[in-house]
N, C-alpha and C positions, 0 to 999 in steps of 0.2 A: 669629442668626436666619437661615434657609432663606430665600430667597424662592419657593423651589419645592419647597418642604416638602406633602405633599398632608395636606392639612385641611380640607378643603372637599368638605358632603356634595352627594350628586347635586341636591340640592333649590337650594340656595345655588350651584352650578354653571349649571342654566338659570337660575336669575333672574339671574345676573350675565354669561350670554352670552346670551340673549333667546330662549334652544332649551329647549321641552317637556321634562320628564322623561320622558314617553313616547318623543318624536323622540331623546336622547341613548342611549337604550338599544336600540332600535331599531337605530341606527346603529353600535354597539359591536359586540352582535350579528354583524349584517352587514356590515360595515364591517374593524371592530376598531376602531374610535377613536370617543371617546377611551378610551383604556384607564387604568382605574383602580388606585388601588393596593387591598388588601383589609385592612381588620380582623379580629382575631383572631372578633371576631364578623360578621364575610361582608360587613357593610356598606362600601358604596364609598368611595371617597376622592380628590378630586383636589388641584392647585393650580394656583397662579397661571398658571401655563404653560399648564396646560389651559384657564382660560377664554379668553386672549390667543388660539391656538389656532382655538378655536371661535368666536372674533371674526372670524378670517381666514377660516375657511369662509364666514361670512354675507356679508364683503364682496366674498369672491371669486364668491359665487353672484349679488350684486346686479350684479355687474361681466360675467356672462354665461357661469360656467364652468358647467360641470357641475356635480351632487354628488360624483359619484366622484370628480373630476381638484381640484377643493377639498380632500376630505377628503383623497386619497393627496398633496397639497403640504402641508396642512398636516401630517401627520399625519409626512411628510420632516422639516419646522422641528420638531415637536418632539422629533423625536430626536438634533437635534443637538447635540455638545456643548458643553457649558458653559466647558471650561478654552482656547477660542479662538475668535478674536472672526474669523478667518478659517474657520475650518470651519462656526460658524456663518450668514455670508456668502454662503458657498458652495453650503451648504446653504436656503437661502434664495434663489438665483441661480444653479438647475442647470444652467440655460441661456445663461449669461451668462460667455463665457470670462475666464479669468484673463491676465492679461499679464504680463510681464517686465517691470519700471521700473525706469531710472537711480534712484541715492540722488539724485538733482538733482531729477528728477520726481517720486518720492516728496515730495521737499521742496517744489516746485513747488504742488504741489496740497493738501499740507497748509497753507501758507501763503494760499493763497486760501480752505479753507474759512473758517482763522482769520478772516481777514480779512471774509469776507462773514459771519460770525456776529456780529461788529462791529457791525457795518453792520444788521442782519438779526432775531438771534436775542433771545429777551425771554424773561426768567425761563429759560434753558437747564440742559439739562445736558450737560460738555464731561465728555470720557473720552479722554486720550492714552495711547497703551501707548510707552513711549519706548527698548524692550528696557537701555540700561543707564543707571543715575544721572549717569553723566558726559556721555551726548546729552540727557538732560533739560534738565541746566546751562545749554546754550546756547540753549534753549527757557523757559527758566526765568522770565525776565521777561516774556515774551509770554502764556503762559499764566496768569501774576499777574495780568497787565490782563484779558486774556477775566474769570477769576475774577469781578472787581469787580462785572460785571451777571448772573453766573450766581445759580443756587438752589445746583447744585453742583458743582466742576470739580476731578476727580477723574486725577493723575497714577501711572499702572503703569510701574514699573522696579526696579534691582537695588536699590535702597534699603535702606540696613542698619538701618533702623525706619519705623515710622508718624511723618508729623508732618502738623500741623495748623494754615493760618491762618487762620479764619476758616470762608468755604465752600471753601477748594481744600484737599486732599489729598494728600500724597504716599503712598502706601499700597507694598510691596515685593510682590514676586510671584517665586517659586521656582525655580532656574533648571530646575526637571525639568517645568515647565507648558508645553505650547507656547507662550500670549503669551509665554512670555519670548525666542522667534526672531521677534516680530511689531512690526511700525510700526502703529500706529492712530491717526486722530483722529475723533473723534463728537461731531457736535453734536445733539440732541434739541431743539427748543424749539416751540410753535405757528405760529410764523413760517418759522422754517427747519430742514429738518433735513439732515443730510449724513453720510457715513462712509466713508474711506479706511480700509483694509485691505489689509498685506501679509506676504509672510512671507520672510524672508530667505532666497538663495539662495548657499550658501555653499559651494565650491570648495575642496582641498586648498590648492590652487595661484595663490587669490583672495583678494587683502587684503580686510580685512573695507572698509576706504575704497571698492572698487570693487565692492561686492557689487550682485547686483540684486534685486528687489523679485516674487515672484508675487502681483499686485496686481487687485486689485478696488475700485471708487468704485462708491456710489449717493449719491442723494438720496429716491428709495421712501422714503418717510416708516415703512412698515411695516415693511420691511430692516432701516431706520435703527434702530426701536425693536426688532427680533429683536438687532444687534449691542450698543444699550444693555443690554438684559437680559445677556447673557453678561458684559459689561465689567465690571459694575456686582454680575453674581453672583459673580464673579474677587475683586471691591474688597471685599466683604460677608464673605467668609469670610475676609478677614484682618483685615478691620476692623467688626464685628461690629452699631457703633452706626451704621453709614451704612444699615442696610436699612430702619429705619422712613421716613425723608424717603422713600428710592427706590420702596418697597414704594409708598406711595402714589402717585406721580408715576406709575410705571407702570400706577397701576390705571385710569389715565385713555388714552382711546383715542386714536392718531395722531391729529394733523391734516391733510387736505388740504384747502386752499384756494387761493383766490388769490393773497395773499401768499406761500404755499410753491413756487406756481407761475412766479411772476416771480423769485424769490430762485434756481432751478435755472438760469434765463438768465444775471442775474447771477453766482452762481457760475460758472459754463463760460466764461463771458467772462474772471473775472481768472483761471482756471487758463492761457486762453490766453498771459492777458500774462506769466505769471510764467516759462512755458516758453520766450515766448520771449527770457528774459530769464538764462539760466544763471547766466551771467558775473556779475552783481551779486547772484547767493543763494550762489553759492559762497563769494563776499568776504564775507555780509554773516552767515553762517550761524556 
């Protein structure tokens, strides 16, 4: 199953993103977005993308943008692709420079989302990209416990099959997709959301040990739910029966509240401690 398969007539498009059928075509028109796919008999077609999408214009218009500077971001997110959970990021945070990070501070900051999702997160969904099965290993128990209070905790590496306990996943990813050069960890949940993203920066003349990171973090609840979608439509095409629980889960809109607002303090607090704390994640990793 697609999760961005377009099925969805214009009619079922506004009721499900709270925009006129007049206003949607309107805006196509003049705009170009959202741009539909066509039937062989003319009639339009979207999907799930597209009303997520046209969610992000209405909150970006309640938030004080424009129409224009709305639709031309959203209309950026939806073109991004789907086989990286950094390009989608990116694309989602034109403005928001990328950094270089130690594998120490990659680790650093993955270990504190973990950790504040603990602490944090309720009914989530965790998505690690661990580029290969043998850095998963050492992540392996850590991510079994998150599992315990997830919906569904979902592991991308070189895995030579699908396996399953429970809610976690090991699902394999190709090594010709870019997640397979990418570090991620994503937590989705009402309470907290987070997502580290980076993409290996690899040197002839640089052990893959000292590589660095071109790295991006949020907590944007919205981000967060653009890089679930990519992670989760990665997991879907190799494992075919995770899109129904997902498909639903995503059909519900970010949360910001207060709880996701104190949970960002919290989180930047223990990324502090962990950075400054190399020395015991290198022993302990």
């Amino acid at each position: 199953m697609n999760l961005y398969k377009p099925s969805l007539s214009i009619g079922e498009l506004a009721r499900r993103s709270g925009i006129a059928v007049s206003t949607l075509r309107a805006w196509e028109q003049r705009h170009g977005f959202p741009v539909p796919q066509r039937l062989a008999s003319g009639h339009r077609r979207y999907s799930e993308r597209d009303v997520e999408a046209l969610r992000e214009v209405v909150r970006q218009r309640r938030a004080g943008s424009t129409l224009e500077t709305a639709l031309a971001r959203s209309k950026s997110n939806a073109a991004a692709p789907r086989s990286s959970i950094s390009a989608t990021v990116r694309y989602a945070l034109p403005d928001i420079p990328a950094r270089i990070l130690s594998r120490s501070a990659m680790l650093a900051i993955s270990r504190a989302i973990e950790d504040e999702a603990v602490n944090s997160a309720d009914r989530a969904i965790f998505v690690g990209a661990f580029q290969t099965a043998r850095s998963f290993r050492t992540a392996q128990q850590r991510w079994r416990d998150l599992s315990r209070t997830a919906d569904i905790a979902i592991a991308l590496a070189s895995f030579p099959r699908v396996r399953q306990s429970g809610v976690f996943w090991e699902v394999p990813v190709s090594s010709s997709l870019p997640i397979s050069r990418e570090w991620a960890v994503i937590c989705e949940s009402p309470r907290f959301s987070a997502c580290l993203v980076g993409v290996e920066q690899l040197g002839s003349d640089v052990p893959s040990s000292r590589a660095g990171f071109e790295a991006v973090w949020t907590v944007e609840p919205d981000v967060v739910r653009e890089a679930l979608r990519s992670a989760t439509s990665i997991a879907c095409a190799a494992v075919p029966e995770l899109a129904g629980p997902i498909e639903s889960r995503l059909r519900q809109p970010p949360v910001v509240d207060q709880h996701v607002i104190r949970s960002m303090t919290s989180l930047t607090n223990r990324i502090f401690g962990y950075v400054d704390a190399p020395r015991r994640l290198r022993t302990s990793a």
